[in-house]
VOVOPA-277211 format. One line per 8 residues: number of its first residue (from 0); their letters; for each residue x, y, z of N, C-alpha, C, CB. Coordinates in pm, whole numbers, plus 50000, padded with zeros to 5 digits. Glycine has a CB too. Example, Ala and Ser with C-alpha at 12.3 -4.5 7.8 and 13.67 -1.06 7.14 Angstrom:
<pts>
0) AS) 51319/49431/50780/51230/49550/50780/51320/49670/50780/51131/49553/50905  51285/49775/50708/51367/49894/50714/51290/50003/50787/51408/49940/50572
</pts>
This chain:
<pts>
0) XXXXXXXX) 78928/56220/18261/78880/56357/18245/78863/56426/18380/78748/56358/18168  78785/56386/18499/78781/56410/18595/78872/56427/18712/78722/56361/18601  78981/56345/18666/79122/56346/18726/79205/56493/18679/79209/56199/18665  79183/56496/18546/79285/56620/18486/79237/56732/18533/79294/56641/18325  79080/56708/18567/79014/56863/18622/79053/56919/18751/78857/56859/18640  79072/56786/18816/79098/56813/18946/79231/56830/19020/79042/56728/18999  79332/56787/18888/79495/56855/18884/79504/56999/18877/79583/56811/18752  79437/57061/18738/79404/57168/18732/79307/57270/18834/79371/57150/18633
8) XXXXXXXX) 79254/57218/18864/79225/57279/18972/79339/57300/19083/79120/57212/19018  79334/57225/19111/79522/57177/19187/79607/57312/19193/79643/57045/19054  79636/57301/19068/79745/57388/19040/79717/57527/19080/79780/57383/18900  79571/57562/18959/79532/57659/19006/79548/57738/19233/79396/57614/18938  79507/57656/19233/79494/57701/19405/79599/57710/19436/79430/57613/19514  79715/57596/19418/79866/57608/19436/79924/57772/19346/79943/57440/19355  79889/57829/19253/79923/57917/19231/79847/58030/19315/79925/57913/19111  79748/58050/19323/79680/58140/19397/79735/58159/19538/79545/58102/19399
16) XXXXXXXX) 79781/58058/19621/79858/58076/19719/79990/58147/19715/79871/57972/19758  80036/58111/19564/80168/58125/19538/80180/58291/19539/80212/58046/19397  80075/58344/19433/80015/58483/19404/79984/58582/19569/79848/58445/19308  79913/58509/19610/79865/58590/19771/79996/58614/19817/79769/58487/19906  80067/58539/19810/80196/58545/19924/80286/58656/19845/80298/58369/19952  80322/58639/19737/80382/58755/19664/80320/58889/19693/80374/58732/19517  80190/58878/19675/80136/59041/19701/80144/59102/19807/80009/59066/19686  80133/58971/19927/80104/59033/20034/80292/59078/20088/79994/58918/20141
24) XXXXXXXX) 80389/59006/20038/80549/59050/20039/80631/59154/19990/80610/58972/19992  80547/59189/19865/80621/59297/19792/80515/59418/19853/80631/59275/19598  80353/59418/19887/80260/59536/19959/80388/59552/20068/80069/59483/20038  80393/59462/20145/80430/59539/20289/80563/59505/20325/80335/59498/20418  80648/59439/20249/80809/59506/20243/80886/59644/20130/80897/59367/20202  80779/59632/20034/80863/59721/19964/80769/59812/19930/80943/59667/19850  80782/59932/20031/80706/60061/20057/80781/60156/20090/80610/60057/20152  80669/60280/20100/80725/60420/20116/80618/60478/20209/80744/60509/19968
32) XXXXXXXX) 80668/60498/20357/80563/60572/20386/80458/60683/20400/80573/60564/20416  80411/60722/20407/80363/60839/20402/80286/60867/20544/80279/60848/20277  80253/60966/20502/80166/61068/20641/80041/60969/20721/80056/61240/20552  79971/60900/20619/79876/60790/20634/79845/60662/20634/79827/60799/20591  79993/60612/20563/79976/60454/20539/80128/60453/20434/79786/60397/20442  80115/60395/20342/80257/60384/20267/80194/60353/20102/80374/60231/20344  80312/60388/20057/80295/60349/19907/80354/60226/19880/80354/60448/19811  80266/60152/19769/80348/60004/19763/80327/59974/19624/80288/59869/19868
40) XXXXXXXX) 80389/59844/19562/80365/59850/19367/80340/59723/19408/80508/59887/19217  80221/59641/19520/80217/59542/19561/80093/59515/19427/80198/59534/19726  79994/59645/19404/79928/59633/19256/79985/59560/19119/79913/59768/19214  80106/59592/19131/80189/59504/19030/80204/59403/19015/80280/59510/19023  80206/59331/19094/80188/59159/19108/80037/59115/19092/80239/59100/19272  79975/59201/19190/79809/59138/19164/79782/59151/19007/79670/59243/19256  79827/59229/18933/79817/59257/18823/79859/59132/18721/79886/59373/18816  79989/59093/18745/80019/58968/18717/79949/58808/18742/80118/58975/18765
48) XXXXXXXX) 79899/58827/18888/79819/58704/18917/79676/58704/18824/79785/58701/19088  79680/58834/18804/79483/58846/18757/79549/58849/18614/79346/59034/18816  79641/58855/18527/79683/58813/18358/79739/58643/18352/79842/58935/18293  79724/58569/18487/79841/58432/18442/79673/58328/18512/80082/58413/18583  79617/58366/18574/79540/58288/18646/79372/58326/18648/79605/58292/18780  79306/58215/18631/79141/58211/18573/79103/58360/18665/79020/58026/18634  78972/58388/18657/78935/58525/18719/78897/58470/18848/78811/58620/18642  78835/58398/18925/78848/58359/19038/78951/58349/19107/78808/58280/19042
56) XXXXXXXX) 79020/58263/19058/79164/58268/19164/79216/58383/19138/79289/58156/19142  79251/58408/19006/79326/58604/19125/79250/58720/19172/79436/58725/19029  79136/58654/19180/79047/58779/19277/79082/58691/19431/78815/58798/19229  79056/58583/19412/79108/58518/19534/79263/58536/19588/79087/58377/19510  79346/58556/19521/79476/58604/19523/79481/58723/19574/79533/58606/19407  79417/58817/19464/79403/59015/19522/79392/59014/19667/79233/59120/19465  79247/58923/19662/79141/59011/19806/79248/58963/19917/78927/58928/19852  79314/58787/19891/79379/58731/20045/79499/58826/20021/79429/58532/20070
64) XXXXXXXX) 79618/58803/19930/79719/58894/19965/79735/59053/20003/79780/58877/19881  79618/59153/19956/79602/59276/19957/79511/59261/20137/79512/59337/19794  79460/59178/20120/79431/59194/20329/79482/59161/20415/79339/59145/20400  79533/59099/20370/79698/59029/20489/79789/59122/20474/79800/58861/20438  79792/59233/20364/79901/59328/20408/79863/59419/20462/79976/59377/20325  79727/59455/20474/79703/59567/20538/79649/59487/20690/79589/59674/20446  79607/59415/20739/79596/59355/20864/79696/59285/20901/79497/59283/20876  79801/59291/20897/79995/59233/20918/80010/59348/20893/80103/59108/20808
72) XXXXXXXX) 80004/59509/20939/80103/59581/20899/80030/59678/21002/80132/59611/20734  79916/59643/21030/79838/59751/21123/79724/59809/21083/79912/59861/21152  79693/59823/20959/79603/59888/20893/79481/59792/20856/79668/59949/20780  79409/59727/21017/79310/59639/20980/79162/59705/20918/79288/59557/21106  79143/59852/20968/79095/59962/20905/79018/59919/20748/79226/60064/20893  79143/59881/20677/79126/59878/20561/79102/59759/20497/79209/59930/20518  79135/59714/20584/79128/59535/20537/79032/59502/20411/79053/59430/20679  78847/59521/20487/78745/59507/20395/78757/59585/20280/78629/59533/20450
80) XXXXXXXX) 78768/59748/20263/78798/59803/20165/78896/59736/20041/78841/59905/20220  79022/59734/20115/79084/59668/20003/79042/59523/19967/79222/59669/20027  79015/59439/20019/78928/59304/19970/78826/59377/19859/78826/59214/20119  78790/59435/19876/78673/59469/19797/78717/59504/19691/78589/59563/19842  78813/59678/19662/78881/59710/19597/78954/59614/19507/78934/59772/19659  79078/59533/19559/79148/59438/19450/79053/59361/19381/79250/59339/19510  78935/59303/19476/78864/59164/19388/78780/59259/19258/78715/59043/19516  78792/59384/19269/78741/59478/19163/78857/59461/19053/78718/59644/19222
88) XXXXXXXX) 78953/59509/19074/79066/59516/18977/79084/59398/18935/79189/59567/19022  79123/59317/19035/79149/59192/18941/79058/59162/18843/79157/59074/19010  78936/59160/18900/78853/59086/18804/78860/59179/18643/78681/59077/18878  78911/59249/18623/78906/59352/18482/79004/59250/18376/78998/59548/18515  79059/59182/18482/79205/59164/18403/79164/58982/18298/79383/59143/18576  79230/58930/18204/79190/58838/18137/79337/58719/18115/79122/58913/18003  79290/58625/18192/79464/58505/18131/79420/58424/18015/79535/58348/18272  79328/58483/17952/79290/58403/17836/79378/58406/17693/79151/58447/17807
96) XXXXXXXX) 79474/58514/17749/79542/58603/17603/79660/58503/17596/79606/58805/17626  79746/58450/17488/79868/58391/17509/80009/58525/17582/79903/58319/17337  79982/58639/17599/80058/58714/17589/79958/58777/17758/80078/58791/17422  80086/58785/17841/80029/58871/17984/80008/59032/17934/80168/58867/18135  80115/59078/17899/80103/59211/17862/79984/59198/17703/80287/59279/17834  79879/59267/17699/79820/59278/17588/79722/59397/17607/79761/59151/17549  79626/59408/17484/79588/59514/17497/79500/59521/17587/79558/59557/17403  79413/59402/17582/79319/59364/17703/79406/59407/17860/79284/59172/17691
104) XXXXXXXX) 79457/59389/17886/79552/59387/17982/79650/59534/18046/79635/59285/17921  79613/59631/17887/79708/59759/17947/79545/59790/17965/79847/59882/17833  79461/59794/17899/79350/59883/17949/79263/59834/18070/79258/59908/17834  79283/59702/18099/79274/59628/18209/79342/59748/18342/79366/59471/18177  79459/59784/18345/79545/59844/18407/79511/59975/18416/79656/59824/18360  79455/60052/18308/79425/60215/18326/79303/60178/18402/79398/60327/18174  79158/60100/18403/79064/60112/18445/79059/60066/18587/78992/60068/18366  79187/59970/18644/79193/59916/18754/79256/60083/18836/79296/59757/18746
112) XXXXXXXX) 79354/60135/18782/79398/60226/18861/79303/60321/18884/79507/60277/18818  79171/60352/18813/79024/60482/18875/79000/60348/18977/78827/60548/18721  78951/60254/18965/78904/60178/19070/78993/60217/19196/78911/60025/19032  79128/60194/19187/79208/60201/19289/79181/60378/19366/79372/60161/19222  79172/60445/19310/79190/60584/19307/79062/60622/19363/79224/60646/19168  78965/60593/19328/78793/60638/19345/78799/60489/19494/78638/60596/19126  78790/60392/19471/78785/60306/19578/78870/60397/19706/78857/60150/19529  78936/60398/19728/79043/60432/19856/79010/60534/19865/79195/60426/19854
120) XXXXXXXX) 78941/60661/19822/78890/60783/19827/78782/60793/19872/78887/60837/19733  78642/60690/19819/78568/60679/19897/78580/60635/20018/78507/60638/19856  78602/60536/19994/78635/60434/20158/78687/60546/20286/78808/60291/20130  78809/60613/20286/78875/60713/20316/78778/60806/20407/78928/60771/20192  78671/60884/20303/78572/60972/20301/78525/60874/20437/78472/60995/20145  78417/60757/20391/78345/60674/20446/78419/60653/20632/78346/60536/20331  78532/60641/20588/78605/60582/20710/78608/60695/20817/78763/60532/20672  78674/60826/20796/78727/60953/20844/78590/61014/20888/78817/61045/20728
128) XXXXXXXX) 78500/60986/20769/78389/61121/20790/78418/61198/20692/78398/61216/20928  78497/61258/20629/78554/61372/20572/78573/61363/20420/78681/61398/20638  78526/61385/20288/78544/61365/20196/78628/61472/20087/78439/61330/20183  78582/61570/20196/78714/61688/20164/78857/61644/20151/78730/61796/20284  78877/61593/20285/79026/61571/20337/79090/61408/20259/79017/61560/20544  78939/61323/20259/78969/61246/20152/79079/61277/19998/78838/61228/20120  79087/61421/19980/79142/61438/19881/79271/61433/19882/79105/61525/19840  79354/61426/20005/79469/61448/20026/79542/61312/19999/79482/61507/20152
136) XXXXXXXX) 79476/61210/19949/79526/61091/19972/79559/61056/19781/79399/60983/20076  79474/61138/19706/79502/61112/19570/79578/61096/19526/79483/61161/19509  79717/61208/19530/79843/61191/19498/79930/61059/19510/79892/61279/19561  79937/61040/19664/79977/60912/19659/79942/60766/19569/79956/60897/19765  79766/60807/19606/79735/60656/19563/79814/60680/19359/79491/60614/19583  79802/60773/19336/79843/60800/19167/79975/60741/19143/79857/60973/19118  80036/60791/19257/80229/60748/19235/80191/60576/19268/80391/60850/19408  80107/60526/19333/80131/60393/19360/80038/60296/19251/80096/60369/19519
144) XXXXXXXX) 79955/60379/19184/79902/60289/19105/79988/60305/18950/79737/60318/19104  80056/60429/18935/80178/60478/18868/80252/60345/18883/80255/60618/18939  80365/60324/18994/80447/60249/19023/80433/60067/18982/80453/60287/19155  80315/60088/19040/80181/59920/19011/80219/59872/18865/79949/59972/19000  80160/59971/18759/80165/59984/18600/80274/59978/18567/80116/60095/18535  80413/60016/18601/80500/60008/18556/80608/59816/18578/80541/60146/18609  80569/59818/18729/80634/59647/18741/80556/59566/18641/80607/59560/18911  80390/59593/18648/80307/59518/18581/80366/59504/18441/80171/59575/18586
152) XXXXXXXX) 80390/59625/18349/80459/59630/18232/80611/59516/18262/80492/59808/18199  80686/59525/18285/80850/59531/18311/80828/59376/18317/80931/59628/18469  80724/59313/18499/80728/59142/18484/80672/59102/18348/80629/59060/18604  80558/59152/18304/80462/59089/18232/80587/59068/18102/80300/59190/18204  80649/59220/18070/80695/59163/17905/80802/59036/17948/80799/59312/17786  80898/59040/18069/80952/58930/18118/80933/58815/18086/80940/58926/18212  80789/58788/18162/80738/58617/18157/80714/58603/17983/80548/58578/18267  80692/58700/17906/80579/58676/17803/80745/58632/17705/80439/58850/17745
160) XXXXXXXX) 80845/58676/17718/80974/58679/17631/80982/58588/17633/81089/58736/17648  80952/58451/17832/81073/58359/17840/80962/58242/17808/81179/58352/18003  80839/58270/17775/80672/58185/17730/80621/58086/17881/80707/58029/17551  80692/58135/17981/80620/58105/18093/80497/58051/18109/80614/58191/18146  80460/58154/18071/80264/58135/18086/80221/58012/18023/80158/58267/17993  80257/57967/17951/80253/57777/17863/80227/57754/17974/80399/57665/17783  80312/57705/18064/80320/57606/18209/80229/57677/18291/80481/57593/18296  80205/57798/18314/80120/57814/18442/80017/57776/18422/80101/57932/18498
</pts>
């Protein structure tokens, strides 16, 4: 019994590494920049780690891969914010469902994207001084938590077709 726990555990962490490294690859190779920082659908994967893996490890997943892309990219600024931010989102999300995409899981996704949206707005405000000018950043974060929701949809029905999630 104590052996199987400690495989599982195992794995778990072996995936959570697996998860960090994805987020932190698809955040800060596959972007768009903007005036302030860049847009990324690196949300999309965390999204996935926090539907396949217990709620600890993909908050542990979010916070390491979502701060390694913004401290590997220049934006150490943000580092704490987003640690904070993802281990918020993730945690909404549930791998308890046999199915990644579910309902738990799309509304998981609308409530993670105000987090994303209100998080980076405050912070922003907090950071700059300026909560006015904070506003200029909305749009973006919308198209990227937009973009996030949509891979999240696209992998999730993926894995859920080919029954993946059995093994993870």
């Amino acid at each position: 019994m104590e052996r199987r726990k400690s495989q599982e555990h195992l794995k778990h962490i072996m995936m959570t590494a697996l998860f960090a490294a994805m987020i932190y690859v698809i955040t800060s190779f596959v972007k768009i920049p903007t005036y302030q920082g860049y847009i990324h659908v690196g949300d999309g994967m965390m999204y996935i780690a926090a539907a396949v893996l217990p709620a600890p490890y993909a908050i542990a997943a979010a916070a390491i891969g979502g701060g390694m892309a913004d401290y590997l990219s220049g934006f150490a600024v943000w580092v704490l914010p987003t640690i904070m931010i993802k281990s918020a989102e993730a945690a909404l999300f549930t791998s308890k469902k046999s199915k990644t995409v579910c309902k738990h899981n799309i509304i998981a996704v609308i409530l993670s994207s105000v987090i994303c949206i209100a998080g980076y707005y405050l912070a922003e405000g907090l950071i700059y001084g300026n909560f006015i000018a904070a506003l200029a950043s909305i749009p973006t974060n919308l198209i990227q938590v937009i973009g996030s929701a949509a891979l999240f949809v696209f992998l999730g029905m993926s894995l859920d077709k080919t029954g993946l999630k059995k093994f993870i």
